[in-house]
Short mmCIF file of the C-alpha atoms (twelve columns), coordinates in Angstrom:
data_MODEL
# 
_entry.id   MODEL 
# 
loop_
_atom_site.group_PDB 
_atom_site.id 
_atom_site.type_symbol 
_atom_site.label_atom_id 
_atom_site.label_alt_id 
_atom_site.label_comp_id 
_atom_site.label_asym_id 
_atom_site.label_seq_id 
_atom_site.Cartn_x 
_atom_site.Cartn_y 
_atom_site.Cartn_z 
_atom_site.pdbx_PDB_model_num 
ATOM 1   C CA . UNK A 1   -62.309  61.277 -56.846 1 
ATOM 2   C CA . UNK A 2   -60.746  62.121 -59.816 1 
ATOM 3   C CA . UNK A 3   -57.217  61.240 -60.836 1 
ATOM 4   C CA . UNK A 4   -55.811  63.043 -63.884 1 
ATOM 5   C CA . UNK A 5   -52.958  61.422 -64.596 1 
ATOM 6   C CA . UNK A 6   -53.437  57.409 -65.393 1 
ATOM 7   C CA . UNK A 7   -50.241  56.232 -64.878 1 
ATOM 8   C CA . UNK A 8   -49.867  57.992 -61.176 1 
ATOM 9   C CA . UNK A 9   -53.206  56.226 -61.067 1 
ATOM 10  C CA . UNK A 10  -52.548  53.008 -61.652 1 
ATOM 11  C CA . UNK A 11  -48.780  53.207 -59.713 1 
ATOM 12  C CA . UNK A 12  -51.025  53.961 -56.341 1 
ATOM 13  C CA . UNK A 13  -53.535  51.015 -56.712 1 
ATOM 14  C CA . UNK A 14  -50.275  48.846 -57.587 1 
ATOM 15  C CA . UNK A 15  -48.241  50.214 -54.299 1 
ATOM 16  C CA . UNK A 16  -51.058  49.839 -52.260 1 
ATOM 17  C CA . UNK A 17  -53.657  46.902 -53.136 1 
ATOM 18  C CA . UNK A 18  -56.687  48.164 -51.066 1 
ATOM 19  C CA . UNK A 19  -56.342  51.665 -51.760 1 
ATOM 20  C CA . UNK A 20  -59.634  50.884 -54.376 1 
ATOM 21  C CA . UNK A 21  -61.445  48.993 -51.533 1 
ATOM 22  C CA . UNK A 22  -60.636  51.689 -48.682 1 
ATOM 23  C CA . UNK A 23  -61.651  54.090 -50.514 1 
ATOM 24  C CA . UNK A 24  -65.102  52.677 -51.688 1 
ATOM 25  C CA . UNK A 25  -65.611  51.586 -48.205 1 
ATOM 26  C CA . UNK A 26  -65.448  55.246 -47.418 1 
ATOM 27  C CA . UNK A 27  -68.203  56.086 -50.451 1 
ATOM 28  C CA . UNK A 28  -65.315  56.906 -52.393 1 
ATOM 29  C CA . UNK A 29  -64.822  56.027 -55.750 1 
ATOM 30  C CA . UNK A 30  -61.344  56.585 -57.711 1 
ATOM 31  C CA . UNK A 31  -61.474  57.117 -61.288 1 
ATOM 32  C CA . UNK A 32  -59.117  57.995 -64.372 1 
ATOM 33  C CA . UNK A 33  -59.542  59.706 -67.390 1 
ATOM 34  C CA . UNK A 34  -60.344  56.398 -69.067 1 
ATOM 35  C CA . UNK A 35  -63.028  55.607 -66.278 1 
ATOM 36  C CA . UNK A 36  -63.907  58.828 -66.136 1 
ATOM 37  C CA . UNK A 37  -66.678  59.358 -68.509 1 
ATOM 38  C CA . UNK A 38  -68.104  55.271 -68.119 1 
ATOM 39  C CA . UNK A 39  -68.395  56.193 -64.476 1 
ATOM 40  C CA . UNK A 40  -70.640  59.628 -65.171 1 
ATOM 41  C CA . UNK A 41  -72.393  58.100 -67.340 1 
ATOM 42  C CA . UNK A 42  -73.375  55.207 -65.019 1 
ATOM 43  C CA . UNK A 43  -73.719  57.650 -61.984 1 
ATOM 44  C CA . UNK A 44  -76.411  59.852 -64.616 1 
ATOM 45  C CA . UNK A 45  -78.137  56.353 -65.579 1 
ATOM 46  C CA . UNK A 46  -78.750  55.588 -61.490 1 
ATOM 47  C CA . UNK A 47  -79.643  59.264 -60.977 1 
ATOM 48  C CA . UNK A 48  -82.723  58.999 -64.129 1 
ATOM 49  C CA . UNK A 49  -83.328  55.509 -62.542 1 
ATOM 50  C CA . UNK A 50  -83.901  57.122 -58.988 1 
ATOM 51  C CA . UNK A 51  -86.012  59.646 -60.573 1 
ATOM 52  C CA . UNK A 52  -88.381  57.831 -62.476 1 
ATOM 53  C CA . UNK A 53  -89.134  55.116 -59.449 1 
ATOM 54  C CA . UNK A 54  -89.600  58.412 -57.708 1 
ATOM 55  C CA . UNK A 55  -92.025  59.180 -60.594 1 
ATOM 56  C CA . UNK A 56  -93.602  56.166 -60.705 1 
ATOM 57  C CA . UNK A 57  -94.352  56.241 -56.776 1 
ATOM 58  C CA . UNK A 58  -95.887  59.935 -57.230 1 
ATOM 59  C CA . UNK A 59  -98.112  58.735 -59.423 1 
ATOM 60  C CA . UNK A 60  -99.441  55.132 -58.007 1 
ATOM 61  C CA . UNK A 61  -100.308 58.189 -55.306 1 
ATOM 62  C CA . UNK A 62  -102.159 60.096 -58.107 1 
ATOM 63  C CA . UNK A 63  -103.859 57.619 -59.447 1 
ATOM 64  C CA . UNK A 64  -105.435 56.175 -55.807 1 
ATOM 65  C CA . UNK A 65  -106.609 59.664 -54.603 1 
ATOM 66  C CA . UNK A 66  -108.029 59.933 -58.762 1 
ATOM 67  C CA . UNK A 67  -109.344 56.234 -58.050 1 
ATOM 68  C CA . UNK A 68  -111.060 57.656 -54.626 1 
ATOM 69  C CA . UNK A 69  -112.230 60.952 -56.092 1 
ATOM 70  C CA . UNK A 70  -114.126 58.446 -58.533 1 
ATOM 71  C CA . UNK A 71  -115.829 56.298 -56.053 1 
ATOM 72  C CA . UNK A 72  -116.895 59.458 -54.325 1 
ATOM 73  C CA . UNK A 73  -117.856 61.014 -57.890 1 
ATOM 74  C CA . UNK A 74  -120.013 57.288 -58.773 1 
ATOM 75  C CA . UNK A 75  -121.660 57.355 -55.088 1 
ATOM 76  C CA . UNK A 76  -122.834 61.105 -55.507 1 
ATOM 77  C CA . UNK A 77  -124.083 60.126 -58.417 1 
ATOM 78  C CA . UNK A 78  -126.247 57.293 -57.700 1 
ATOM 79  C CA . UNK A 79  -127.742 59.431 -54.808 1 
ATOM 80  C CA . UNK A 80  -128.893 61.941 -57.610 1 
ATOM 81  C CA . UNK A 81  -130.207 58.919 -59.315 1 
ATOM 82  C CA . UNK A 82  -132.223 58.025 -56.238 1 
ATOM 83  C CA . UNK A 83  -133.610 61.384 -55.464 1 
ATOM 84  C CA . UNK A 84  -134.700 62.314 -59.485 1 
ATOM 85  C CA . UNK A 85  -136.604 58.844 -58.713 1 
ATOM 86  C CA . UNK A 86  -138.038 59.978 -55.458 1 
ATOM 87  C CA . UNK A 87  -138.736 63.511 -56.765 1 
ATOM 88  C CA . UNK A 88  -140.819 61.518 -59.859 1 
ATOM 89  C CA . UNK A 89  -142.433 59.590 -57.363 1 
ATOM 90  C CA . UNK A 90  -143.585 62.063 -55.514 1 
ATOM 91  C CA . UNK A 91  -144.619 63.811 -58.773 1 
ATOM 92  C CA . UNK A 92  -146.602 61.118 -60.070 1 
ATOM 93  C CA . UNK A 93  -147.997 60.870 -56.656 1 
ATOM 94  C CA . UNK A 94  -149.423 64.426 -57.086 1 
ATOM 95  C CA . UNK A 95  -150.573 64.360 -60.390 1 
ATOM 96  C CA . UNK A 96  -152.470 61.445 -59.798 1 
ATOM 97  C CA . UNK A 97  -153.854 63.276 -56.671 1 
ATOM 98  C CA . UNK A 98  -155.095 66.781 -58.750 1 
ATOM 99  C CA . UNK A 99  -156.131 65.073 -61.892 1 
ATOM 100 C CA . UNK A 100 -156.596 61.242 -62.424 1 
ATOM 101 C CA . UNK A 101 -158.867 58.698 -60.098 1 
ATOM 102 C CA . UNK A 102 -161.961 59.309 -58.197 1 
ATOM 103 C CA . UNK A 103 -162.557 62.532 -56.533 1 
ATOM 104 C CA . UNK A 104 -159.590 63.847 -58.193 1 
ATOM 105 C CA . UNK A 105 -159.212 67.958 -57.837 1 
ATOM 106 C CA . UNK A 106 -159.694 68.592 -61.497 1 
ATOM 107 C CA . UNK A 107 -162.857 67.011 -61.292 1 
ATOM 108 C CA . UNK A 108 -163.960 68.437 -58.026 1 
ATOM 109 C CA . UNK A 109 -163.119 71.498 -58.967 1 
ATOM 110 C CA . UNK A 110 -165.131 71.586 -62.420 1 
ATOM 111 C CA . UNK A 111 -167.548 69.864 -60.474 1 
ATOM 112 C CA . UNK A 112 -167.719 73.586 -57.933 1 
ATOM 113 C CA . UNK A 113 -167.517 75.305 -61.004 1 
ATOM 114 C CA . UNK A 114 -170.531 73.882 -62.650 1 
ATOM 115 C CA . UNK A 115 -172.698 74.409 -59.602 1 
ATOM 116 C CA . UNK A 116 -171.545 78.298 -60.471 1 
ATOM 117 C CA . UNK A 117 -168.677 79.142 -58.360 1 
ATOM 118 C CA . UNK A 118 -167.227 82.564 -59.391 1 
ATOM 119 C CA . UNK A 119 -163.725 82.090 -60.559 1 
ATOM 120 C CA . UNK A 120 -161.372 84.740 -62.616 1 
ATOM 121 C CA . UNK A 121 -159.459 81.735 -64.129 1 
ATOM 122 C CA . UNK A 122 -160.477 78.662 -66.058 1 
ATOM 123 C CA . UNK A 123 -158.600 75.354 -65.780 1 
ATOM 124 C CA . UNK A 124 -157.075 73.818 -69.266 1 
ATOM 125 C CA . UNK A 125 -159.726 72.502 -71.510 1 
ATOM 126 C CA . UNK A 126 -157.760 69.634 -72.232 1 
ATOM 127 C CA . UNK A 127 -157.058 68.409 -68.540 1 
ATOM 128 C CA . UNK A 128 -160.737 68.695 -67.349 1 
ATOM 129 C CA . UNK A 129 -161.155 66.339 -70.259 1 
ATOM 130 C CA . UNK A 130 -158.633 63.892 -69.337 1 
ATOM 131 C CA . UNK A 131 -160.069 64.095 -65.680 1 
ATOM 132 C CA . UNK A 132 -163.363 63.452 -66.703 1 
ATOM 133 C CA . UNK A 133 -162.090 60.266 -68.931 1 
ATOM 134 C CA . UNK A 134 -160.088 58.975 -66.214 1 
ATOM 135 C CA . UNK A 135 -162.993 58.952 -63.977 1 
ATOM 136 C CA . UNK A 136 -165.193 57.100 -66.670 1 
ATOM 137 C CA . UNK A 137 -162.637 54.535 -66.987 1 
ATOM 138 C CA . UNK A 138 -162.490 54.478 -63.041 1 
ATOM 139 C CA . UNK A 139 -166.331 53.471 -62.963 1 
ATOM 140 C CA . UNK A 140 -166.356 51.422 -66.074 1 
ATOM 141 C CA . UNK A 141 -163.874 48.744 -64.143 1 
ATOM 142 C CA . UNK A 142 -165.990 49.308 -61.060 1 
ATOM 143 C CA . UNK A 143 -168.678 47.930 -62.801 1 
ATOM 144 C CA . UNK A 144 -166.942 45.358 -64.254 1 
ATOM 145 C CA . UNK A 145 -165.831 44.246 -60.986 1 
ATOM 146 C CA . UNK A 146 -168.958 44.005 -59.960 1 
# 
């Protein structure tokens, strides 16, 4: 509460010691024009205080649910990682199966072809090579192993 005139001011809390104390235990506070602008100025200082602990709280928050989203973000991500290796797996798996090993596809395949299958389409040049070499090396350690 604001008190213009300092001498009327200062004659109260003289006349009546706990007029200060009464009034602050009411959430009262009694100021004069020279406590006037101090007292704003402390009131504005508690006030930017309040906000930036409120600031502060807002974003510990942030930065857990950003913290979270990043967990979630590094565990999606490792599951991608595990399926590209399942899904090359699988791949090699396949290859090996059409054109690499004994009785591969490619080979089989030329192998019909040879004995004069009619076919509109011709494999690649270049794998029934590599199928044929892979089976060569196939029975060359076969016959090393024996």
């Amino acid at each position: 509460m604001f008190v213009p005139i300092e001498p009327a001011f200062l004659v109260a809390a003289q006349t009546k010691d706990t007029l200060i104390t009464d009034a602050h235990k009411k959430n009262i506070m009694l100021v004069g024009p020279t406590t006037l602008l101090l007292t704003l100025k402390t009131i504005e200082a508690l006030w930017r205080n309040e906000q930036q602990n409120h600031n502060a709280q807002l974003i510990a928050q942030k930065a857990g649910g950003l913290y979270d989203q990043l967990v979630l973000f590094v565990e999606a991500l490792e599951d991608v990682g595990d399926k590209l290796n399942k899904a090359q797996s699988a791949y090699d798996t396949a290859h090996k199966r059409l054109s690499s090993g004994r009785g591969n596809l490619v080979k089989r395949s030329g192998e019909l072809k040879e004995l004069g299958v009619k076919a509109k389409k011709d494999l690649p040049e270049q794998m029934l090579l590599e199928s044929q070499n892979e089976d060569d090396n196939t029975d060359k350690v076969q016959h090393e192993l024996n």
